[in-house]
C-alpha positions in Angstrom: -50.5 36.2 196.6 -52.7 33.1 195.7 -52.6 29.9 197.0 -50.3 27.3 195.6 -51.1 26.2 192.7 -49.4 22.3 191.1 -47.8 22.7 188.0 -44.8 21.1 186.3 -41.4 22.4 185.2 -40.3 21.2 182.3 -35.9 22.0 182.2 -34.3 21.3 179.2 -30.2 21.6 178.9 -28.3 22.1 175.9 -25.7 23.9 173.9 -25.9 27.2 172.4 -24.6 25.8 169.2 -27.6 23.4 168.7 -29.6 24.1 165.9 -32.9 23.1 164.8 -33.8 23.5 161.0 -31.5 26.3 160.8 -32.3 28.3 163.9 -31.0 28.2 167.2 -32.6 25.4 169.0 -33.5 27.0 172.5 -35.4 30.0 170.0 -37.4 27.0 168.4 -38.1 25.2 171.7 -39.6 28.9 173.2 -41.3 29.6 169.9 -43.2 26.3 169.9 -44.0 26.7 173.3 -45.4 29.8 172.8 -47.2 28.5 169.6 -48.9 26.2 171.6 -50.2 28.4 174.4 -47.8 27.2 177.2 -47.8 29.5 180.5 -44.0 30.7 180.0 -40.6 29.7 179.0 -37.2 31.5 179.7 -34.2 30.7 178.8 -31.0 30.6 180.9 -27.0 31.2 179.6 -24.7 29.4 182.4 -21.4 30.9 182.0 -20.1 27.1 183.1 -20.9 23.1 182.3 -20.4 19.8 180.8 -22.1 16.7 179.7 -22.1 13.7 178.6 -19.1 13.8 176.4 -17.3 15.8 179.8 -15.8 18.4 177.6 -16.1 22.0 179.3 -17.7 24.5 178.2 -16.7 27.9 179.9 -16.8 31.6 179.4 -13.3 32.1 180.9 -10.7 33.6 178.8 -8.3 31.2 178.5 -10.4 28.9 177.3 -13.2 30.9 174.8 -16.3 28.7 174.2 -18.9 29.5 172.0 -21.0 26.7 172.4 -22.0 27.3 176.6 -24.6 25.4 178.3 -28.4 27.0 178.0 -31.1 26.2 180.1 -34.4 26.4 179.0 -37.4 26.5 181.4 -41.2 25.8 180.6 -43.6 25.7 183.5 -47.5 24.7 182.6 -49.8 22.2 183.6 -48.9 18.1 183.9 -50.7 17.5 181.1 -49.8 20.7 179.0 -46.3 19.7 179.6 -47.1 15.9 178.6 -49.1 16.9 175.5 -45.5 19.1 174.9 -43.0 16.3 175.1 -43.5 14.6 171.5 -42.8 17.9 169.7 -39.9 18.7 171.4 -38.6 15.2 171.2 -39.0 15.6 167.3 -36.3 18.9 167.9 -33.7 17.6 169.8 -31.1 15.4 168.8 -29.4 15.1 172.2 -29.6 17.1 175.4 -30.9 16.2 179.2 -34.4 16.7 179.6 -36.3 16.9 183.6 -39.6 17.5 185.0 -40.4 18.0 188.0 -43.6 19.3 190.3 -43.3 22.3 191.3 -46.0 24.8 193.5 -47.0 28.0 191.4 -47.1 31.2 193.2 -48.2 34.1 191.5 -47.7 37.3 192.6 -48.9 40.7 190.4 -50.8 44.2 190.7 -53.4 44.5 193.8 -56.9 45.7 192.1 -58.3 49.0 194.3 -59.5 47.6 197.9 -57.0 45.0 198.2 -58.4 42.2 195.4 -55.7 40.8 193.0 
């Protein structure tokens, strides 16, 4: 294990139905992200939400949704993630968008004697 290391996550919420010229927008947002050499992006299906408008979105079977929230995560440097913001600004129509400072930890395969 390193040392901590600062970084910023970049969280952006939306709907599975959001589209940006004519593919799905969280697919654009990863794409770009990896375009631009960002240190990783995943994205995240919550089976639950609601925003601004407060209309529920759900997987339960009473009441199908196929719009349901997605939560994409980007986590890179402060000013990899501020050089970022403008282009994904240009893709989203509406949404929530945080950041906050987060502590990298990276954890991976030990090298022979105990270097990683």
């Amino acid at each position: 294990m390193h040392l901590p290391q600062e970084a910023m996550l970049l969280r952006i919420f939306i709907g599975e139905d959001h589209r940006f010229q004519g593919q799905p927008l969280y697919e654009a947002i990863v794409l770009k992200a990896r375009e631009r050499h960002l240190a990783g992006a995943t994205v995240i299906r919550a089976p639950m939400g609601f925003g601004q408008s407060s209309r529920l979105h759900t997987t339960k079977i009473l009441r199908l949704s196929e719009d349901l929230p997605l939560i994409v995560e980007i986590v890179d440097t402060v000013d990899k993630i501020q050089n970022f913001l403008p282009e994904l600004d240009a893709m989203m129509t509406s949404g929530l968008v945080t950041m906050e400072k987060v502590q990298v930890l990276r954890y991976g395969k030990r090298e022979e004697g105990g270097k990683s």
